[in-house]
KEZABA-10290 format. One record per residue: x, y negated, z negated of N, C-alpha, C in turn; residue in one letter. Coordinates in steps of 0.1 Angstrom, whole numbers, plus 5000, padded with zeros to 4 digits. Layout:
BEGIN
XYZXYZXYZA...
This chain:
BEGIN
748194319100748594199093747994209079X748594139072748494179053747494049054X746694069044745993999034746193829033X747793839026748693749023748793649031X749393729048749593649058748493549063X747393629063746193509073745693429058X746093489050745893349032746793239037X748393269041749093199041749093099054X748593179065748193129078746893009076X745893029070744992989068745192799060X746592859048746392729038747492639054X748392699060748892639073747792539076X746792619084745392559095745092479084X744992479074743892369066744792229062X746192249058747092159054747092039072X746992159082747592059091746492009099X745092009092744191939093743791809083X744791809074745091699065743691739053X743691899054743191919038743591989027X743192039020744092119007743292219006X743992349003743592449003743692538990X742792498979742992568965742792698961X743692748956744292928950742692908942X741292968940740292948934740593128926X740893078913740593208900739693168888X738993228884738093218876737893338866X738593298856738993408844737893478836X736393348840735493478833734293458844X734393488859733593568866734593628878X734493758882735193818893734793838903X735293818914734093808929734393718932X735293568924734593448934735893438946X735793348957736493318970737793308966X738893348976740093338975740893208969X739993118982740292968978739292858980X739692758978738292638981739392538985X738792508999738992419015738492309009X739192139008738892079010739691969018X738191929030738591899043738291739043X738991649049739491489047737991459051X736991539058736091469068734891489052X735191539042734391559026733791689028X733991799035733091899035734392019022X733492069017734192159007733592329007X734392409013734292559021735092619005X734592719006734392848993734892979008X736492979003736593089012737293179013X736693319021736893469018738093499031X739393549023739993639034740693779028X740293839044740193979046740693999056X741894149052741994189063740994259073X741094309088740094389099739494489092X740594569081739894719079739494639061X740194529061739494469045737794519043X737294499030735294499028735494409013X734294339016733994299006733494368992X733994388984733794408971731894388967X731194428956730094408956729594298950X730894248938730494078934730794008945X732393988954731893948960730993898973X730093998975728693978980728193908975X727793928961726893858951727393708951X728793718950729193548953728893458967X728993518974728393498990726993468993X726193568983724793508984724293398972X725293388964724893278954725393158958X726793158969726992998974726092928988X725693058991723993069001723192988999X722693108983721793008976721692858976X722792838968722992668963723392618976X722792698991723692569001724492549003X725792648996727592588997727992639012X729192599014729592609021730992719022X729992839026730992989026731093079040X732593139035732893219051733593269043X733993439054734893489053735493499065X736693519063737993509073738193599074X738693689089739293829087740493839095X741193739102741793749108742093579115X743593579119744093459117742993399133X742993479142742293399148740793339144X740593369134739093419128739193249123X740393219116740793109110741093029120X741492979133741592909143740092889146X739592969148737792939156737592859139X737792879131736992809122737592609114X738892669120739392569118739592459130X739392499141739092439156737692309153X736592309140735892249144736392099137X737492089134738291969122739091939132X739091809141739591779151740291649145X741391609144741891509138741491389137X741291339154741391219155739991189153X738991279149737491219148737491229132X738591309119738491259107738591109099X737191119088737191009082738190989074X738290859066739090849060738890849045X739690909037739090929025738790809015X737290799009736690689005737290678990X737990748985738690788971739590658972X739690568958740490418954741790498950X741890618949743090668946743990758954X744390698963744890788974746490818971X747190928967748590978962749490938975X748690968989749590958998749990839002X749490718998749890549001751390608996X752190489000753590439000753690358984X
């Protein structure tokens, strides 16, 4: 399986947990996460996918141990089930509701 697929499988599992799943590029440091998860329940995931025979690159290590550091909230993915076990712990019907006065999805 490509790269692409468990990216695309991934922003799937996150959308249909009622979160958004941001393309994260950063034009002046290289290394950082594919994308940045943000989940209805307020948790915000910094995250790596890779294929089985994929490796992490050496910055991004360095990014891995710097979102460590600060306490973020980081994984790497390597595989779509990889992304089920991680996305299994965002159970619908126990999500909050977002405390934001600006919600796009009202009617």
């Amino acid at each position: 399986m490509k790269e692409s697929e468990i990216e695309r499988y991934f922003i799937w599992a996150v959308m249909r947990r009622g979160g958004v799943a941001y393309k994260f590029v950063s034009p002046t440091q290289r290394g950082v996460s594919d994308r940045v998860a943000c989940m209805p329940n307020g948790e915000t995931w910094f995250v790596e996918l890779k294929t089985k025979e994929g490796r992490l690159a050496p910055l991004q290590k360095i990014f891995a141990a710097e979102m460590q550091r600060l306490n973020q909230n980081y994984i790497c993915l390597w595989t779509t089930e990889g992304v089920d076990e991680w996305a299994s712990r965002y159970d619908l019907t126990k999500m909050k509701q977002p405390t934001s006065s600006l919600n796009a999805t009202e009617p």
